[in-house]
C-alpha positions as CSV (number, residue, x, y, z in Angstrom):
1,X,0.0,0.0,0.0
2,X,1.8,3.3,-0.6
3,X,0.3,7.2,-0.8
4,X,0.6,10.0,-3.2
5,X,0.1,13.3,-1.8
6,X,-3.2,14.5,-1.0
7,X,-5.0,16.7,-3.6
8,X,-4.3,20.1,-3.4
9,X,-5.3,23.1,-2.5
10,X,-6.5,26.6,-4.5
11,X,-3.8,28.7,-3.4
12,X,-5.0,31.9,-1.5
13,X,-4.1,35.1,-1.4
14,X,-0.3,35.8,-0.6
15,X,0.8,35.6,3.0
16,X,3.7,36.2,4.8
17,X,5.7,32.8,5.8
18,X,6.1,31.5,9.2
19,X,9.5,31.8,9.8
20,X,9.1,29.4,12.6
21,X,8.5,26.3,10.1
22,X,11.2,25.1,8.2
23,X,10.3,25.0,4.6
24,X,12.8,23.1,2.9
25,X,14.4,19.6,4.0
26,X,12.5,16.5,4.8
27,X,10.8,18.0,7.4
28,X,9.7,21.1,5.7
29,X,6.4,21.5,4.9
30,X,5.9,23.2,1.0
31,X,3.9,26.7,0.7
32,X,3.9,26.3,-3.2
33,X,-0.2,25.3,-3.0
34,X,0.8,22.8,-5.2
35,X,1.4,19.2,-4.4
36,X,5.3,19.0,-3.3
37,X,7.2,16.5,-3.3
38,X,6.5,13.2,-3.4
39,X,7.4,10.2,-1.5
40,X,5.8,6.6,-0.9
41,X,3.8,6.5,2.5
42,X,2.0,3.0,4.0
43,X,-1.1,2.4,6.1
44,X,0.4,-0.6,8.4
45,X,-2.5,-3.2,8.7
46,X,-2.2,-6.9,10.3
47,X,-4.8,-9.0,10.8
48,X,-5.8,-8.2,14.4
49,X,-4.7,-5.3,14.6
50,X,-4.7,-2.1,12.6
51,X,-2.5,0.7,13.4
52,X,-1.6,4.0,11.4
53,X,0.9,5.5,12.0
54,X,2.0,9.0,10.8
55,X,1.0,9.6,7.3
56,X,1.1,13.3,6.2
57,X,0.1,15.0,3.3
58,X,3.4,15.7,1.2
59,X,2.6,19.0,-0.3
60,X,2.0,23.1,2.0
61,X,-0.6,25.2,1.6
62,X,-1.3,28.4,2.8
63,X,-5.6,28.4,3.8
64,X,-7.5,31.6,2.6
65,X,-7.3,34.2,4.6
66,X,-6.6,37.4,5.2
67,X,-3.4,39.0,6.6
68,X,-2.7,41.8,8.9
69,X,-1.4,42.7,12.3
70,X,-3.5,41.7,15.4
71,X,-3.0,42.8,18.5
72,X,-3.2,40.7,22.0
73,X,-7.3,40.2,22.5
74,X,-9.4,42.5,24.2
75,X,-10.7,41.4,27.7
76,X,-7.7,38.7,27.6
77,X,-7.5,37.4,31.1
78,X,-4.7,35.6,33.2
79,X,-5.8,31.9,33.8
80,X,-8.6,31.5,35.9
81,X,-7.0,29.7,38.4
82,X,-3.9,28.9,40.1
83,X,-2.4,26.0,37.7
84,X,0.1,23.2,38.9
85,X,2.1,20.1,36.3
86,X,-0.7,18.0,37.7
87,X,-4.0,20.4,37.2
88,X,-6.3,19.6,34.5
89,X,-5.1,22.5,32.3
90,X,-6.7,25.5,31.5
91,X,-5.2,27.7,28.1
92,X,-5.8,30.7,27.7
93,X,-5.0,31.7,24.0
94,X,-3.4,35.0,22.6
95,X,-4.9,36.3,19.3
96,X,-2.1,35.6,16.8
97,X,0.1,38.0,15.2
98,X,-1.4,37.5,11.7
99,X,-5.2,36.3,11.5
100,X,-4.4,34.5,7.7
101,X,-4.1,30.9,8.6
102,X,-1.9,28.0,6.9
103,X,-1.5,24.2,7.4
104,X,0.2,23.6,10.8
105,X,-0.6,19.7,10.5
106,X,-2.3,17.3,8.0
107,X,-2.7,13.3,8.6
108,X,-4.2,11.6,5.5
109,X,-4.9,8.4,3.5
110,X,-6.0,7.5,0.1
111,X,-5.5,3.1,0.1
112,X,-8.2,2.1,3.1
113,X,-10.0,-0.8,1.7
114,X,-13.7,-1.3,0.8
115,X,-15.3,-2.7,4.4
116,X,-12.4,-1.0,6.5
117,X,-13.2,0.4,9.4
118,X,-10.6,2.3,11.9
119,X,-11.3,3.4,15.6
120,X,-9.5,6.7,16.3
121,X,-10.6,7.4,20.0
122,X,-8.9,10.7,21.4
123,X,-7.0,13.5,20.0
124,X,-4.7,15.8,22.4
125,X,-2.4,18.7,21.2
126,X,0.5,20.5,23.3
127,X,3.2,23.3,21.7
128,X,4.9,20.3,19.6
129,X,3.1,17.2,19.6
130,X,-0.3,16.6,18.3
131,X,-1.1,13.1,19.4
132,X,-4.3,10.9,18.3
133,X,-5.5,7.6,19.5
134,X,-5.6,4.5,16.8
135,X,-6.7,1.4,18.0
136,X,-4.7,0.3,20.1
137,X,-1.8,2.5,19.5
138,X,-0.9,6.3,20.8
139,X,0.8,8.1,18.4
140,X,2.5,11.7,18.8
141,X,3.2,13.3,15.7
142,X,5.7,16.5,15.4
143,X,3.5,20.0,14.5
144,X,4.5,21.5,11.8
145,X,6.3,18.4,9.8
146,X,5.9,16.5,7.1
147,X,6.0,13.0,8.8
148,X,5.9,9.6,6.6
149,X,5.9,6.3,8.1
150,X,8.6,5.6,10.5
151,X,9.1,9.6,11.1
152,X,6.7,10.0,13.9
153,X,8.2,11.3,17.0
154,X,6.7,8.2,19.1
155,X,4.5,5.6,19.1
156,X,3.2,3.8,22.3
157,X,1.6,0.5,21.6
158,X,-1.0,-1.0,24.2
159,X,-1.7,-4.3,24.8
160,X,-5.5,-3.8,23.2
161,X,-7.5,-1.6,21.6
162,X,-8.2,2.1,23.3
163,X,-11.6,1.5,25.1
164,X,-11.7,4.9,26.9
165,X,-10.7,8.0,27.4
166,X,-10.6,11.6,28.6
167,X,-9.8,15.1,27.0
168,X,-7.9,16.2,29.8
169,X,-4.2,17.0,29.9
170,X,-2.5,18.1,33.1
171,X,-0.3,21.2,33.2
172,X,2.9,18.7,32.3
173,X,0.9,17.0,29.1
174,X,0.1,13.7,30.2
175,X,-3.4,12.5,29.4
176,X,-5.0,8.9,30.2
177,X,-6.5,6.0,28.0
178,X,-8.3,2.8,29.1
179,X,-7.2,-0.3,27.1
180,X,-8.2,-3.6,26.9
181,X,-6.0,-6.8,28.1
182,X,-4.2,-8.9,25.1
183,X,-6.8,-8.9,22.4
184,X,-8.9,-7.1,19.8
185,X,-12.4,-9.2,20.1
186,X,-14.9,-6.8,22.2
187,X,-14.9,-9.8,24.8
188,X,-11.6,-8.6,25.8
189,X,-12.3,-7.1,29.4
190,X,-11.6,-3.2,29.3
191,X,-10.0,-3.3,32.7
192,X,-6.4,-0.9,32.1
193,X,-5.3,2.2,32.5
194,X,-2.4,4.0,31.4
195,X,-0.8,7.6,31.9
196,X,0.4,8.8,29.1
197,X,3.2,11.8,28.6
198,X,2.1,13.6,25.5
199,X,5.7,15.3,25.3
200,X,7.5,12.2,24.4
201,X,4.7,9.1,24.6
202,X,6.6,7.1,27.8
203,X,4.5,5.1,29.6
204,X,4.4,6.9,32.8
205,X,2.7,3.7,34.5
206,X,-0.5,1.1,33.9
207,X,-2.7,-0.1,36.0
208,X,-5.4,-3.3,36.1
209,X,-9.0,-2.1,37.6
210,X,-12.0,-4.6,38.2
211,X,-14.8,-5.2,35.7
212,X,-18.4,-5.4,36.4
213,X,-21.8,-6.9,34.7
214,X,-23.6,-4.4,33.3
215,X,-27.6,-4.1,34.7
216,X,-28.9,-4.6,38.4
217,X,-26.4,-6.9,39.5
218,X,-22.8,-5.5,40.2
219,X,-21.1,-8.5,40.9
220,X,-17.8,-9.8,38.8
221,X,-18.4,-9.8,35.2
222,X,-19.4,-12.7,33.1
223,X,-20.2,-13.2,29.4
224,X,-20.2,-10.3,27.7
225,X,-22.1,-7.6,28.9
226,X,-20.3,-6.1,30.8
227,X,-19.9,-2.1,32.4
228,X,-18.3,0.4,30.2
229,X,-15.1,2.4,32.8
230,X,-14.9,5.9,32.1
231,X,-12.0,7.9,32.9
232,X,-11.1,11.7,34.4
233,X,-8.3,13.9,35.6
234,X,-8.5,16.6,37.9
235,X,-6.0,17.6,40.6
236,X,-3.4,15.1,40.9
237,X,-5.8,12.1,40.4
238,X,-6.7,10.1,37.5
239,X,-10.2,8.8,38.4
240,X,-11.6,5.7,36.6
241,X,-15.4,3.9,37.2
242,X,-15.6,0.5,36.5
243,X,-19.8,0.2,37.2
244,X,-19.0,-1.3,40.7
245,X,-17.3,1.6,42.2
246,X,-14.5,4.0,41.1
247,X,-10.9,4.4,41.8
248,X,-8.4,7.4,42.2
249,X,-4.7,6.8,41.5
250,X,-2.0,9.0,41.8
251,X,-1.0,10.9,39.1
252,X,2.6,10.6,39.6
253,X,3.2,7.3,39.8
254,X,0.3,5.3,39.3
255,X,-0.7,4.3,43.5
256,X,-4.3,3.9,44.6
257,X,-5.6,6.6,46.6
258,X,-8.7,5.7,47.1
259,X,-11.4,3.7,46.1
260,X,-15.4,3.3,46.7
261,X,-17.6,0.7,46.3
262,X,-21.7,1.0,44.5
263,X,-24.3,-1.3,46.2
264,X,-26.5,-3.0,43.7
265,X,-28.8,-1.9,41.9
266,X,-26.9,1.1,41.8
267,X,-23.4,0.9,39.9
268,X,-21.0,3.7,39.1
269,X,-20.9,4.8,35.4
270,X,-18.9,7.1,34.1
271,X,-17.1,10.2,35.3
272,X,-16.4,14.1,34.9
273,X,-13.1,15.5,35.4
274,X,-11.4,18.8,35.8
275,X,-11.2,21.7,38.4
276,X,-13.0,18.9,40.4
277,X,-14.1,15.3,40.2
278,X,-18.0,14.2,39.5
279,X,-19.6,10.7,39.3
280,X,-22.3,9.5,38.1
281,X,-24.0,6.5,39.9
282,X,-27.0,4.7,37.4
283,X,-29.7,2.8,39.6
284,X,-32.1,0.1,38.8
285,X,-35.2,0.3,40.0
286,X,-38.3,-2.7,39.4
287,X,-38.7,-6.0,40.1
288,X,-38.5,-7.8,36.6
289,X,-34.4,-7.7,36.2
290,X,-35.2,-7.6,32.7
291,X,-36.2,-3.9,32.6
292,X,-32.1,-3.8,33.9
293,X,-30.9,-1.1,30.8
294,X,-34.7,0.3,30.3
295,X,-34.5,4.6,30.9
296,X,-38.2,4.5,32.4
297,X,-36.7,2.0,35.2
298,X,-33.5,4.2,35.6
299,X,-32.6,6.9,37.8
300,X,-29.3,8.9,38.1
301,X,-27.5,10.2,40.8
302,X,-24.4,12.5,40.8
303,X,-21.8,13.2,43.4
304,X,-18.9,15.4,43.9
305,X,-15.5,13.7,44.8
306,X,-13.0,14.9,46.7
307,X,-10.3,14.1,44.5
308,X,-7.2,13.6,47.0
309,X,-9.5,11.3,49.4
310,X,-12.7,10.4,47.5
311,X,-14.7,11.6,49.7
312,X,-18.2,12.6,48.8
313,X,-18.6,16.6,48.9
314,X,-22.0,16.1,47.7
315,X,-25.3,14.1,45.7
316,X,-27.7,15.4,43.7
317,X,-30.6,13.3,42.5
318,X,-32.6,13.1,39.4
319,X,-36.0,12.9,38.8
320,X,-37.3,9.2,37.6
321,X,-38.2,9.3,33.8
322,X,-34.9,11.3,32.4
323,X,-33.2,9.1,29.5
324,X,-29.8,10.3,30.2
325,X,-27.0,12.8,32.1
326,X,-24.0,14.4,30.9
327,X,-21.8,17.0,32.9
328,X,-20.4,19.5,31.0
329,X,-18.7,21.2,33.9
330,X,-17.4,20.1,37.3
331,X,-16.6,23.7,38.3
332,X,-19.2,25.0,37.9
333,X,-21.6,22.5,38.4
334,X,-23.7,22.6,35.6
335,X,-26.0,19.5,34.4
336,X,-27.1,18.5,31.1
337,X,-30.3,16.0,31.0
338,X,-31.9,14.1,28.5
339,X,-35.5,14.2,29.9
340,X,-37.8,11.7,27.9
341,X,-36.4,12.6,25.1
342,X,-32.6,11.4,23.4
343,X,-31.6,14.9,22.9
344,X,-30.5,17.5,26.0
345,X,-33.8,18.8,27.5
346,X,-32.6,20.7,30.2
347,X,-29.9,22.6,31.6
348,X,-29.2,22.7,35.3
349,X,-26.7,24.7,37.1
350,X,-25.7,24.0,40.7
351,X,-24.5,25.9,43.7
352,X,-21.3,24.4,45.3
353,X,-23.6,22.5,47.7
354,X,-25.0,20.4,45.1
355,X,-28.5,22.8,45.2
356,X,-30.0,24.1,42.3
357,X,-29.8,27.4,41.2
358,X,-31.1,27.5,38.0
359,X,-33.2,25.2,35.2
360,X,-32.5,26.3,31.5
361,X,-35.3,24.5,29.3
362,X,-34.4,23.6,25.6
363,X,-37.8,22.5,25.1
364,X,-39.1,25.1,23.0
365,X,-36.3,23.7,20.2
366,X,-34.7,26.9,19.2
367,X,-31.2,25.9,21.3
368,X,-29.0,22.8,20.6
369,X,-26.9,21.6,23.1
370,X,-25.0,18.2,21.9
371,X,-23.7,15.6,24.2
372,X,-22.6,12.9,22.9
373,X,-23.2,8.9,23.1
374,X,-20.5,6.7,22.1
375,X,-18.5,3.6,22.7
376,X,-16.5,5.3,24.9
377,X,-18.5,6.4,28.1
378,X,-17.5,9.9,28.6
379,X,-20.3,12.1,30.2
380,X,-18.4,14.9,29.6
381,X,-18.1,15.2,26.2
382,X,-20.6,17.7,25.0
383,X,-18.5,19.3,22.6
384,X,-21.0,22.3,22.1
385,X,-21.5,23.4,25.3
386,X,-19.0,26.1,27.3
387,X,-19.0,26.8,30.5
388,X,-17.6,29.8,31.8
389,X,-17.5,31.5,35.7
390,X,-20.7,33.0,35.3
391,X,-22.7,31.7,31.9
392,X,-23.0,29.0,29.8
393,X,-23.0,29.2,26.1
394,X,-25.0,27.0,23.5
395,X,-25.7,27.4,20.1
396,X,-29.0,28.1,18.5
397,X,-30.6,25.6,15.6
398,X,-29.9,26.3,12.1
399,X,-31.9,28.9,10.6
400,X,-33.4,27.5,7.1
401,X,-33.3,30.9,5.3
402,X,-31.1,31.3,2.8
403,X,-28.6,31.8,3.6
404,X,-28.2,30.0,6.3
405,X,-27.4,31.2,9.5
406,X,-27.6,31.1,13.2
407,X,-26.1,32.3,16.8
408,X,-24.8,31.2,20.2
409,X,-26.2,32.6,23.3
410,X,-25.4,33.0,26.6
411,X,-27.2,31.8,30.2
412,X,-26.8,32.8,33.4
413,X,-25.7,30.5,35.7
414,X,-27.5,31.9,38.7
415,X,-31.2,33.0,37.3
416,X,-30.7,31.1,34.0
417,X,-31.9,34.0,31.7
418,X,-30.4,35.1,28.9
419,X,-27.7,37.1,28.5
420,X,-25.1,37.7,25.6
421,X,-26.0,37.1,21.9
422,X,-23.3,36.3,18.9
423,X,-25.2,36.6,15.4
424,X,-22.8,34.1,13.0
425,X,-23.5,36.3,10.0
426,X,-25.5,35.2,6.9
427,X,-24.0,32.1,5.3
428,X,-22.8,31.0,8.4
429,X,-23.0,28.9,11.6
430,X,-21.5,29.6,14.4
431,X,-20.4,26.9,17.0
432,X,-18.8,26.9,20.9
433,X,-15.6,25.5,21.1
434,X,-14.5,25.8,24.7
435,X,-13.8,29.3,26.9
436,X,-10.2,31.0,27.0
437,X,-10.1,32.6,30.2
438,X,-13.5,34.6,29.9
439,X,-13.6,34.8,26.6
440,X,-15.5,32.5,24.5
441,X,-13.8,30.3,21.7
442,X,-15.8,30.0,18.4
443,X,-15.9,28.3,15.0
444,X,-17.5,30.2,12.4
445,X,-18.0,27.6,9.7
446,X,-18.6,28.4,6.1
447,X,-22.5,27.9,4.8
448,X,-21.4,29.0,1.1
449,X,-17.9,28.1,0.6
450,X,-17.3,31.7,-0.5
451,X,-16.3,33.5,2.4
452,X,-13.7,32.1,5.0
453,X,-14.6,29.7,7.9
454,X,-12.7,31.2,11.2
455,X,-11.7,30.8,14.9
456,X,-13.2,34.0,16.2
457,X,-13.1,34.8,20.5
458,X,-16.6,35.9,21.5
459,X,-16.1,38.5,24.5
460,X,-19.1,38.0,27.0
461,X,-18.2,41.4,28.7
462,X,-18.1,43.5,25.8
463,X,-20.1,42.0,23.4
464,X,-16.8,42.0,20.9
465,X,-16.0,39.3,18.5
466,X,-12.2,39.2,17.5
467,X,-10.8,37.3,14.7
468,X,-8.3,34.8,15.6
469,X,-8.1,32.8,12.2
470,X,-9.3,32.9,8.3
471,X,-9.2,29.8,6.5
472,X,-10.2,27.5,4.2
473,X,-10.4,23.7,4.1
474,X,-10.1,21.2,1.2
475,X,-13.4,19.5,0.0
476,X,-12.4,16.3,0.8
477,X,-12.0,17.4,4.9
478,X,-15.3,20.0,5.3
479,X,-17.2,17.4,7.3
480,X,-14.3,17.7,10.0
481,X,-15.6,20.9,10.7
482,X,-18.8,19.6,12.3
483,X,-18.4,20.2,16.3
484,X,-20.3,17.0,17.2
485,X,-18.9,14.7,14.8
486,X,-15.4,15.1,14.9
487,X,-12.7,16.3,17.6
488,X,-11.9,20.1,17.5
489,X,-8.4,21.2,20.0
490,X,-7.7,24.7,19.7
491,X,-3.7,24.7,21.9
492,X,-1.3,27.0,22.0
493,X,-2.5,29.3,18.8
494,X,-3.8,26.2,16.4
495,X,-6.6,24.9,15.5
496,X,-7.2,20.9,15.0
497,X,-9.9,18.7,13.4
498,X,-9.4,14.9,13.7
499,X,-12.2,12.2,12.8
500,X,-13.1,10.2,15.3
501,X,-13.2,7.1,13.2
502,X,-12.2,6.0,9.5
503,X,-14.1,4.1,6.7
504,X,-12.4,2.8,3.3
505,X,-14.4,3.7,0.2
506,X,-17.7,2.2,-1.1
507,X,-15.9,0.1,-3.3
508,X,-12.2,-1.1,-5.1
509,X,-12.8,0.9,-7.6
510,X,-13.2,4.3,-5.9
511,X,-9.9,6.1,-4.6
512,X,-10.9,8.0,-1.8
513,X,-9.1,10.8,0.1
514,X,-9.5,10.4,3.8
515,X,-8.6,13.0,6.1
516,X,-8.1,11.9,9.3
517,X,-6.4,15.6,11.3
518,X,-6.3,18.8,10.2
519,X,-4.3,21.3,12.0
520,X,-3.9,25.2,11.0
521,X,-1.9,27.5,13.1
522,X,-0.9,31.3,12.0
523,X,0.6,32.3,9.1
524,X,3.1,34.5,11.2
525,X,5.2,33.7,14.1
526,X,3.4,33.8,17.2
527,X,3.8,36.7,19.9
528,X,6.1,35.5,23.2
């Protein structure tokens, strides 16, 4: 199997180049907008196991845009809080010195066969490394390089696939990944966990949890249905549930802290990480253990978590009837439920008792807010929802005039009435990312394919919008672009898209160009 290089790009208006990327050598990434050079790449498969490894697009482009001199952001604020090496961390992003964007990164195929599916759980981006989850292999690839097989910068192999993990990384870049033990089949039990440092993908320990049946019964797992763990960071803990209770281990080297116990029917199911530590506990309620799995038997409970002792700060309880509950934020509490319905209902924010404060109804179906339900049982992972000190953003629907267009508004936390309102523009949609400081992150995406998608930072205090990034994207990558399909990492002044999974073409006979990250950064050197 070998690559060509991706197809290439229009080239944009002139920019000035990035004197921080090297543009000639192996490593040097071409701004010609043509297709550079060229040089054979593989996708190494094996019959149990598939694993790709860095294969970059061979030929620079500079993304549409356009230039100019920005200055630091309005309203930019020191970091929220206090930050240590073993703190969930918290960026807070300059505006760049030039708002014209260009490839930082690109990670491609075109030779995935008919049939072939690839799991890419996780994606997680420092100053250097931009490092993505495949199967059952980490992988850290260099930013700003054009990497073939064999030139990424590590590669950590597990001993099974990747069956959880978190978007957290600590101050000192290390993140955390469930695996499974010795083999591919979903059988395998999903019972390891390993620390990861990002910088240089070492191992920085693993460690075997218990497994649990899934449904009234918490006792040790047989057959195959069996609890999904779920995995968090926050404060010098990595916290993992395995249905039966959860664990805390020590960040630096991989000790239990603690650990709790659930009492059946009730069983531990997934956790929320970050300035603090929140589980969710899943009860069973009815007699026929058959209705075990059934959301009108189900109720949810959440509580806070010391994360040095796991100690319980606090529960809060659900009403019987709702379908499902994410956790957007730990600090501040703020609760996303699925009330008889699939889709986020509600919005509930929370004192630091565990009281409510305030209920934010979706009901009415003119706000979206997307969490998501996957293989890997993160209840954090509503990738459209931002939480700041005081609000929390979501985005409106869609607007069907043409064009098409919509906003994001603001709640407050304490009376849960509206507050800020960002209009995307016609021919545009505008999406949270996450918050930078107290500013808001945004993606503007594109409706016409005319003007420019950007990364724009939405300032709650002033109502000011500032451009952080123009760009374009290639045909073949615009679904990347969709916040609640794919991972989106804005770090240190780049943007990233990375699929979450990877399917080979219809057929033999179609070549198909499959992008699996897409990272842009500045067009000019970024300010100290």
């Amino acid at each position: 199997m070998s690559f060509g290089p991706p197809p290439s790009m229009p080239p944009g208006p002139a920019t000035a180049p990035d004197p921080a990327v090297n543009r000639g050598g192996r490593h040097g990434l071409d701004d010609s907008g043509g297709p550079g050079r060229k040089r054979p790449r593989k996708l190494l498969t094996g019959l149990l196991a598939v694993i790709l490894v860095g294969a970059l697009g061979t030929g620079g482009w500079f993304l549409w845009g356009r230039g100019g001199n920005g200055s630091e952001a309005p309203g930019a604020s020191p970091d929220p809080v206090a930050q240590g090496p073993l703190d969930v961390r918290e960026t807070v992003e300059k505006q760049p010195a030039s708002t014209s964007g260009k490839m930082a990164f690109r990670f491609s195929v075109d030779d995935m066969k008919p049939g072939e599916h690839v799991e890419m759980p996780g994606m997680w981006a420092t100053d250097r490394i931009l490092a993505k989850g495949i199967n059952k292999t980490v992988v850290g690839l260099g930013i700003g390089t054009d990497a073939a097989p064999g030139d990424e910068k590590w590669r950590l192999a597990l001993d099974g696939p990747i069956c959880g993990y978190t978007r957290d990384v600590t101050g000192d870049h290390r993140t955390a990944v469930l695996f499974r033990a010795n083999d591919w089949a979903d059988e395998a039990l999903c019972n390891q966990v390993a620390f990861v440092d990002l910088d240089d993908g070492r191992l920085v320990w693993a460690a075997k949890f218990p497994v649990s049946r899934a449904g009234r019964e918490s006792a040790d797992a047989t057959g195959t249905d069996k609890d999904r763990p779920g995995v968090a960071l926050a404060s010098g803990t990595v916290a993992v549930t395995w249905g039966g209770g959860t664990i805390g281990y020590d960040m630096k080297n991989g000790d239990t802290r603690w650990s709790t116990t659930t009492t059946a029917p009730c069983q531990d199911m997934g956790v929320a990480g970050g300035r603090g530590l929140m589980v969710r506990e899943q009860c069973w309620s009815g007699e026929d253990p058959g209705s075990a799995g059934v959301w009108q038997s189900t109720t949810y409970k959440l509580r806070k978590v010391d994360p040095a002792t796991g100690e319980s700060l606090w529960w809060y309880s659900l009403a019987k009837g709702v379908r499902d509950v994410h956790v957007p934020s730990v600090d501040p509490p703020v609760v996303a439920v699925s009330a008889g319905d699939s889709e986020v209902t509600d919005l509930i924010s929370l004192d630091g008792r565990g009281h409510n404060r305030a209920t934010i109804s979706l009901r009415n179906g003119a706000y979206v807010a997307e969490c998501l339900l996957t293989d890997y049982l993160q209840i954090d992972d509503c990738p459209t929802i931002a939480v700041g000190k005081d609000q929390v953003f979501i985005r409106s629907k869609d607007q069907p005039e043409l064009p098409t267009w919509n906003w994001i508004i603001g709640f407050d936390l304490a009376t849960g009435r509206t507050t800020r309102k960002f209009d995307s523009g016609p021919g545009a949609l505008l999406y949270p990312v996450r918050m930078s400081g107290d500013q808001l992150l945004a993606l503007s995406v594109s409706e016409d394919h005319i003007a420019p998608n950007a990364l724009v930072a939405l300032d709650p205090g002033t109502d000011e919008a500032v451009p952080y990034l123009y760009f374009d994207v290639p045909d073949e990558a615009r679904l990347m672009t969709m916040a609640e399909h794919n991972d989106i990492v804005v770090q240190n002044g780049r943007l990233f898209f990375g699929v979450k999974s990877a399917d080979g073409p219809a057929d033999a006979k179609t070549k198909q160009w499959t992008y699996l990250v897409l990272g842009i950064g500045s067009s000019a050197q970024r300010k100290p």
